[in-house]
C-alpha positions, 0 to 999 in steps of 0.5 A: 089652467093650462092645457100642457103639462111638462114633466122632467124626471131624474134618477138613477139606474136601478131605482124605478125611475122609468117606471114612474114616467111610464105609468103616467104615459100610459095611464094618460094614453088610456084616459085619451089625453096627448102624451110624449114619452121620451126615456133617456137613459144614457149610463143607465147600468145600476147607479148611472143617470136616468132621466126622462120627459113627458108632456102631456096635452101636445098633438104628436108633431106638432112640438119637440120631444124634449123639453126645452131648458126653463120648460118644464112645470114639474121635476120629479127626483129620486136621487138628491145630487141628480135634482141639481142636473135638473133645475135648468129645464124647470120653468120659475114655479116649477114644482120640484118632487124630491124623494131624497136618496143617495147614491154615491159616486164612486169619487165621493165614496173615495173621498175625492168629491164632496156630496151635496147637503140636502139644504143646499140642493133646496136652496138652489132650487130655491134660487132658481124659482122653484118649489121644493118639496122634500121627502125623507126617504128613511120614512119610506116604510119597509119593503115597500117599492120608493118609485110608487112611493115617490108617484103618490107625492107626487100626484099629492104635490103638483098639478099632475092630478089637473090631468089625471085623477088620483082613482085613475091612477090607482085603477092603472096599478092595480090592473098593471101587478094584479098579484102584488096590486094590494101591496102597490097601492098601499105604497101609492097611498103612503106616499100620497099622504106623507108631509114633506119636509119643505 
């Protein structure tokens, strides 16, 4: 196993994205683990793209905050098209963690552009040497929040938990929104146990 874990997030503005990388930055800080955190928010008004990097098990100083393209050991998306800008900073085994929604640009809404299907996003992923693992975002359950969602298929479905356990992260939630930790963790366990759709 290796002592480094490189993971690239990608999303959209208003979705949570940031959070799902924060919690896991900070939970490793309190486990003691070497961590990097780098938001990149570019666009990041409502819709506009958000990405994020977090490498775990590096000293500080010692090696770039981004990672680098064909770097990474996980890309995590929770917005289908955006999971193409990331396929190129994904080593060939990557996982790849896609909860898929929609947000449509303004030229697709306009009919000016096409939106890619969710096979061909797998497909190129696929292409590339990585390992899709699809998740249909209708199967969220009602009001429930899609970022903690999308960060138990996650722990679930990568090598994320070689550094962090599942009870590890969980106690960080709780403790994160305690009047709303019953609620977090219930969404944090759906999507743990949900099957994607690979």
């Amino acid at each position: 196993m290796s002592n480094y874990f490189d993971i690239y997030t990608v999303g959209v503005g208003g979705q949570g994205i940031l959070t799902i990388s924060d919690i896991i930055t900070q939970a490793a800080v309190q486990k003691g683990l070497d961590v990097n955190y780098y938001p990149s928010k570019g666009m990041a008004q409502r819709g506009g793209f958000v990405r994020s990097q977090v490498r775990l098990g590096r000293k500080q100083g010692t090696f770039s905050p981004s990672i680098s393209p064909a770097g990474s050991d996980l890309v995590v998306s929770m917005e289908l098209s955006e999971t193409l800008k990331a396929i190129r900073f994904a080593k060939k085994d990557a996982d790849f963690v896609i909860l898929g929604l929609r947000w449509l640009p303004a030229d697709v809404m306009m009919g000016d552009a096409p939106y890619p299907e969710t096979e061909a996003v797998l497909e190129e992923i696929r292409k590339a040497g990585g390992k899709p693992h699809y998740f249909d975002p209708a199967k969220v359950p009602a009001g429930m929040r899609p970022n903690l969602y999308a960060l138990g298929t996650v722990c679930a479905n990568s090598r994320l938990l070689e550094f962090l356990s599942k009870e590890f992260i969980e106690e960080f939630i709780a403790n994160k929104w305690k009047k709303v930790a019953e609620a977090n963790l219930a969404t944090f366990r759906a999507g743990f146990d949900a099957a994607p759709q690979d």
